[in-house]
N, C-alpha and C positions, 0 to 999 in steps of 0.2 A: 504494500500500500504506500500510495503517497506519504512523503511527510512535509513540512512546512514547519520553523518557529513563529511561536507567537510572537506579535506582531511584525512578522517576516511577508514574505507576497506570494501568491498564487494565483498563477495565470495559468488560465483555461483557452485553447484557441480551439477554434475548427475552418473547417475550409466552404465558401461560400462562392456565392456569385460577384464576376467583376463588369459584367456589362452595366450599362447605362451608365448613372454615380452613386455606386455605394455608400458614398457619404453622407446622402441625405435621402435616397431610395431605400436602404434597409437597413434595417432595428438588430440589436443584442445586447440582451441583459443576460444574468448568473444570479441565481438566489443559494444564498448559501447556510447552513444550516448545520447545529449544534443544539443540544439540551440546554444553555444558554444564549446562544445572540441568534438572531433570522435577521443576512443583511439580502437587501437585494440592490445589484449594482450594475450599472450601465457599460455596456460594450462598447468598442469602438474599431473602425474598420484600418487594420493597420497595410494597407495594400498588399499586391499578389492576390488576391482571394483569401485573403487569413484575414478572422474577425476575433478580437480576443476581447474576455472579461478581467480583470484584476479584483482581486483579495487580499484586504489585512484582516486576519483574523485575532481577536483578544480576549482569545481564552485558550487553552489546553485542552487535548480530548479530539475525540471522534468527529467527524463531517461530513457532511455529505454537500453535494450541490447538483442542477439543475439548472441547464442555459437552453433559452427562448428564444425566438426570433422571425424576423418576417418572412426567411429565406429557407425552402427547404434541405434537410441536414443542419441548421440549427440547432437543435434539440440534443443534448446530450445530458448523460447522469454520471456521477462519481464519488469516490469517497476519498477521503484521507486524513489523517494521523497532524495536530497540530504538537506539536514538542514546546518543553521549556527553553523561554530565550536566551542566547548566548547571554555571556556574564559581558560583552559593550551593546547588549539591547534593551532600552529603558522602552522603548515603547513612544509612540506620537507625546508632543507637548501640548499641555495643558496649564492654564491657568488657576495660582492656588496663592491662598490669602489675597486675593483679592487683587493688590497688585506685584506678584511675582509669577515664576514659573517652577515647572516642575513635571519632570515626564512620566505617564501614565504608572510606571512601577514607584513611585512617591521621591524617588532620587531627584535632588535640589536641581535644577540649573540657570546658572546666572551667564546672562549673554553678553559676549564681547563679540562683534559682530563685525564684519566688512564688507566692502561692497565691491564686487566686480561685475560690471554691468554686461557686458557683452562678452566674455570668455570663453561663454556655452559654443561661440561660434566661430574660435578665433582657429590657427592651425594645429594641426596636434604638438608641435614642439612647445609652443606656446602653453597651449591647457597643461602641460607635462610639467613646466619648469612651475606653473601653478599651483599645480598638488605635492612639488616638494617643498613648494614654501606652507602649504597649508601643511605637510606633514611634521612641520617644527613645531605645533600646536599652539599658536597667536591667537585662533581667531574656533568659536563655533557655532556661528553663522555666518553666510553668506548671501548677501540680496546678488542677485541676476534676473536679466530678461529674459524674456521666452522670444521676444520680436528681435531682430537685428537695430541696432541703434545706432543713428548720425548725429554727430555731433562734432566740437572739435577734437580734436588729437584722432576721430575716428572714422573717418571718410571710407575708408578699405571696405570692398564686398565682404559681406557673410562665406563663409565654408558654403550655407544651403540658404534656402527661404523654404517658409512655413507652407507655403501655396503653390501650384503647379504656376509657369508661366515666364514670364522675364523680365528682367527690371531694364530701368532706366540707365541709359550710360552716364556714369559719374566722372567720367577723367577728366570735365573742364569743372573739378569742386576742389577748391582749396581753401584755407582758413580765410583768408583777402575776401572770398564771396559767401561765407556758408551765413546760413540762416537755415534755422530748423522749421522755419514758415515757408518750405519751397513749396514749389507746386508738384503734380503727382502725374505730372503730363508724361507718357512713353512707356510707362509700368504696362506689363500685360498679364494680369493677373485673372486665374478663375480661384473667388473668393469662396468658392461650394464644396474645391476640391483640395483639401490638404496636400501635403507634400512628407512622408510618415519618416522619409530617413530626416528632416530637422527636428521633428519630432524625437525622434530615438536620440539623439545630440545630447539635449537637452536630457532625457532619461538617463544618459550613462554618466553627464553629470549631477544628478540628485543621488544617483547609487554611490558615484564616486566621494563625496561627501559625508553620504551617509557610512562609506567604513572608515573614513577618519572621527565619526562623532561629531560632524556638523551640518547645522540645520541646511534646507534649502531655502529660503526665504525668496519664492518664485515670483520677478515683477510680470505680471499680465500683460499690463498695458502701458505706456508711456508716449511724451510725446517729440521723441527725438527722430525722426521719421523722412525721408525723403519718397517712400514705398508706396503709400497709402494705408500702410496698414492703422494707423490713429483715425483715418476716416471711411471707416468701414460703415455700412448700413446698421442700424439695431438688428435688422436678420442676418445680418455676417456675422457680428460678434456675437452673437448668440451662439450662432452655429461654432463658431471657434472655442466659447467659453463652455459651453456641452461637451467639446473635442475634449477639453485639456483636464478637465477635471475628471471625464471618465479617462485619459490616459495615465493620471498623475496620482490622483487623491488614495491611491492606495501604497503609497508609500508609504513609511512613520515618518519622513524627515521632514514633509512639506509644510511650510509657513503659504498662506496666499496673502501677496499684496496687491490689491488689485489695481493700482497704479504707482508710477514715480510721477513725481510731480502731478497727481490728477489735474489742475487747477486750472496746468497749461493743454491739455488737451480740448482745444476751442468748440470742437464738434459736438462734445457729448457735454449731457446735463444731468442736473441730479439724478431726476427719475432714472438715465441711464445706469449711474453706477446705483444706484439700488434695485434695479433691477439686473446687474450682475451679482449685488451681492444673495439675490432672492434665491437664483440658479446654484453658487458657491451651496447655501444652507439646506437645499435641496437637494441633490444633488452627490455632494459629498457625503458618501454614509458613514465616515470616521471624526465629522465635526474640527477641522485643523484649525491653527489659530488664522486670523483675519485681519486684516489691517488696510489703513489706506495711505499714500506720504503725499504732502501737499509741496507746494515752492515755497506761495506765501501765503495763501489761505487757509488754515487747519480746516479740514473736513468736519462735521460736527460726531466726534467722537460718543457723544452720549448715543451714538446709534445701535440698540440690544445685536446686530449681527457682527458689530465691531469686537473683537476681544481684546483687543491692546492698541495703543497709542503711538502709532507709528508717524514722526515728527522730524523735520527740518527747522534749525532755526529760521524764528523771525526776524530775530534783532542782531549787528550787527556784533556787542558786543556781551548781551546778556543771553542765554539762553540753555543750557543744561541747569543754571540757577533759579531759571523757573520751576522746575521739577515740581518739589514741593504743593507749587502752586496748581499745577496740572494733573495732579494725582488726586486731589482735592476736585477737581473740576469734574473730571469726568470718572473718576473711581476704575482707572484701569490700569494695566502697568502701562510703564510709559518708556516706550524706546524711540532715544535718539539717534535714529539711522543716520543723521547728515548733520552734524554740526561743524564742514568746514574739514578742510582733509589735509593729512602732512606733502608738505611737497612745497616746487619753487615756481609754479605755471603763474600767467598774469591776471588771473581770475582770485578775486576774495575768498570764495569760497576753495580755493584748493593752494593755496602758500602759507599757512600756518608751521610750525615748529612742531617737532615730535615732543620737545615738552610741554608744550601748549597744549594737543592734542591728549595727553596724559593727562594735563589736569585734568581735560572736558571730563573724562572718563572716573575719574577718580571723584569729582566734584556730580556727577549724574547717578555713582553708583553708591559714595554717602549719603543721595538725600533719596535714597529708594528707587531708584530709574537705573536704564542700562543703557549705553554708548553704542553706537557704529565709529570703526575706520575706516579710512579710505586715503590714497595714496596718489598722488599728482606731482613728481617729479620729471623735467623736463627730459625725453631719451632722442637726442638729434639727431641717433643714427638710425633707428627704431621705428621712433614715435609711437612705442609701447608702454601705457601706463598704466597700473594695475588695477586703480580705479574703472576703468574701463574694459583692458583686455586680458587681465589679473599678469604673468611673467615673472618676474624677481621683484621683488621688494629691496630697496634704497632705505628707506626711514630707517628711524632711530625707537620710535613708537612700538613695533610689535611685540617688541621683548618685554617692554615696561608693559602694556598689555595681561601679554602670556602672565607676569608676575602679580599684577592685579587681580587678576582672575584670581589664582591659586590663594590670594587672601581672601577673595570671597568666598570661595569654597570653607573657607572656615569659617564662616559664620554660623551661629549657632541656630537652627530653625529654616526659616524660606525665604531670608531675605531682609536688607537692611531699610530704615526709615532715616526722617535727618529726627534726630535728637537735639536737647537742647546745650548750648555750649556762651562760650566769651563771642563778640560781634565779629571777632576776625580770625574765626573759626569757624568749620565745616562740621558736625557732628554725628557719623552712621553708629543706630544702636538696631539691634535686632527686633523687627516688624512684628508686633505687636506683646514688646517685652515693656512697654510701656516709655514714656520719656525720661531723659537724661535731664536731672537736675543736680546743683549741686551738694545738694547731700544726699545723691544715690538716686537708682529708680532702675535704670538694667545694669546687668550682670557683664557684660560684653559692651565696648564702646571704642570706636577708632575715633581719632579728634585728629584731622587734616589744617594743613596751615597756607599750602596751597602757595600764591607766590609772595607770603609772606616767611619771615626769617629772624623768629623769633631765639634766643638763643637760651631760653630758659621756659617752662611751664609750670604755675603751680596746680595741684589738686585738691581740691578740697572732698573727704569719704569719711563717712562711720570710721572714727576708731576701731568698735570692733568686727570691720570687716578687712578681707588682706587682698591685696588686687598684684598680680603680676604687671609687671610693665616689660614694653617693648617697644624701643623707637624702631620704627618705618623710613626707609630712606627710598622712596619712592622711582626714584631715575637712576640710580645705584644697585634698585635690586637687593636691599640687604636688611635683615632684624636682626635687630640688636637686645639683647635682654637687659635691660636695666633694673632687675630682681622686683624683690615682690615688698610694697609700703602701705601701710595702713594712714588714720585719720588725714592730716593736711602734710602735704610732701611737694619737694620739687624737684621737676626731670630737666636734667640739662640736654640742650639741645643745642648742633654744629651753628647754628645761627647760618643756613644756608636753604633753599628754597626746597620745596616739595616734600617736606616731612611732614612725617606723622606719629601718633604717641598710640599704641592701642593696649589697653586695659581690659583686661580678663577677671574677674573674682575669684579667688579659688578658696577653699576648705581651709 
């Protein structure tokens, strides 16, 4: 008998008919079935005459399944064996305490996140030098597109496109003329009939991620675009958004965002994206997390199909310091995919400093929120940057990162909160351990100083309670134990930037 781990995948195909357009002429679904869950899941026609259904199953134990369809020889039955998940399978992400995460087997996880926009479709030497950088463990998530993306540094055809047909000659575009408001004059596109190997691209990288332990955080839609794909009909994208989710949603690793920048895609209007999110909740029978990212408009988050708070700054020089503020607003977590990326390009948003970029991260994930990177250095022989076509990493940032992470992995519970501190301090205590004040309140407390350079801290604690201390040297990478002091005590500090003091209680 088959077997399959839980939350692993199982795919059912059979062989159909390829005349007319099987894309939107014939149906297949898979109802699958256990003494616990009955899912039932939509097919999709992956060309040659092959129609397949996908399966995440979560649970252990016995199965059976059952595929239907408009075409005859549809119709098939079968069983199989789900197994316990390997010891790196948590299971799909879920939302827990409200604003944090945590994947379906209750193991913590706190996201440090990047963005490579178009990688899915860059050449394979390319995507290769990208998974050795994602195998030095920086980052476990990643946002990318499903569309090919124009914009600057990135004029180069796609590997494929999504849709059969031909595009538009690009060799008179260079940075001197680009505008992402071109026209879509010369494209020869049939918008009915996918194209299944861009499809598969894309699939082998969500698998690919998925065995290093990072998320997929799939952008749908965006509006970086020479193609036409951003002004598609509400019945093209429908038909595209039914494609991906029955191709997609049964992986555990998928994030859906269903656009970058929604704001700037001129075509579509509300009702549209709520009406992709109606398809996503439908549709998806494993419930993945949801988001939307804006430029400058935030989407209105209080939306029940939204599960987290997926945000670009608005403001130039304040914006992971709103956290607090936005967690409050719309009671969700709150990731900042884009606040501004390391590197030296002439755009604001992508020449900030790899310590700069640390603080963002370090100042989003004390006051309860979690950070994206993203990486923009100039490559004149290339013009490969990771941000876009992921490659080698330059910055200084990933490491400070990777070391960020690993302190939050030590927080006690699902997740930090800002607690309360002095005015020129930053203060993470563990979400819902209650506030930090000065004579006590939680048991766990980091106090960030951020690009201040203090050279001394006092505390004020219960005598008779005894707290370990440990300075933080953030951009160094290193703790230091500075033993363990009860009532009012003071920690001397290098009087130099990006430190931190964290305080533990113990027995």
């Amino acid at each position: 008998m088959e077997t399959v781990e839980r939350w692993g995948m199982l795919e059912v195909s059979v062989n159909g008919p390829t005349e007319g357009n099987p894309f939107t002429e014939q149906s297949f679904f898979g109802t699958f079935t256990s003494k616990n869950e009955k899912v039932r899941a939509t097919g999709f026609y992956d060309g040659e005459g092959v129609y397949k259904v996908r399966f995440m199953p979560s649970f252990e134990g016995e199965y059976t399944y059952e595929t239907e369809g408009s075409f005859e020889g549809a119709a098939a039955t079968g069983s199989f064996t789900v197994t316990a998940p390997n010891v790196d399978n948590h299971g799909p992400m879920r939302v827990v305490n409200q604003f944090h995460f945590a994947y379906e087997d209750t193991t913590p996880y706190y996201s440090v996140g990047t963005t490579c926009y178009a990688w899915a479709h860059q050449p394979e030497s390319i995507r290769q030098q990208t998974l050795q950088e994602l195998d030095q463990g920086y980052f476990n998530k990643m946002r990318f597109c499903v569309f090919p993306k124009h914009y600057i540094h990135n004029f180069r055809d796609p590997e494929s496109f999504p849709y059969e047909g031909t595009p538009v000659d690009n060799s008179g575009l260079c940075e001197e003329n680009f505008s992402y408001h071109v026209g879509f004059e010369g494209n020869r596109w049939d918008f009915t009939r996918f194209n299944p190997e861009h499809f598969r691209r894309v699939e082998r990288c969500i698998v690919e991620l998925m065995e290093r332990g990072i998320e997929a955080d799939i952008i749908v839609m965006h509006p970086y675009d020479r193609w036409g794909f951003s002004a598609m009909t509400p019945e093209q994208d429908d038909l595209y958004w039914n494609y991906i989710v029955a191709r997609f949603s049964a992986y555990r690793n998928v994030w859906w965002s269903l656009a970058n920048e929604y704001d700037l895609l001129r075509n579509k209007k509300l009702e549209d994206w709520e009406r992709y999110a109606r398809i996503l909740c439908e549709k998806d029978p494993y419930n993945h997390l949801r988001g939307i990212h804006n430029c400058m408009a935030f989407y209105d988050h209080s939306r029940p199909w939204i599960t987290h708070c997926s945000l670009q700054r608005q403001d130039l020089y304040r914006h992971v310091e709103y956290t607090d503020e936005y967690r409050t607003r719309w009671g969700k977590p709150i990731v900042w995919d884009e606040i501004s990326y390391e590197g030296n390009i002439d755009m604001g948003w992508g020449n900030i400093s790899g310590q700069e970029l640390t603080r963002r991260f370090w100042e989003a994930s004390l006051r309860g929120g979690y950070a994206g990177h993203g990486e923009t250095f100039i490559d004149e022989e290339n013009d490969i940057l990771w941000w876009s076509h992921g490659g080698l990493l330059h910055g200084e940032s990933p490491a400070r990162i990777r070391f960020l992470h690993k302190i939050l992995c030590e927080t006690p519970g699902y997740g930090l909160k800002c607690g309360q501190g002095s005015f020129d301090e930053t203060v993470g205590v563990p979400d819902g351990a209650g506030f930090l004040s000065f004579g006590g309140g939680a048991s766990y407390e980091i106090h960030y100083y951020g690009f201040g350079r203090p050279s001394f801290r006092d505390f004020y604690k219960s005598p008779e309670d005894k707290w370990k201390v440990e300075i933080i040297d953030t951009w160094e990478m290193t703790v230091t134990d500075a033993g363990v002091h009860s009532g009012k005590f003071r920690i001397k500090l290098p009087c130099k930037e990006y430190m931190a003091v964290r305080l533990t209680k113990v027995d």
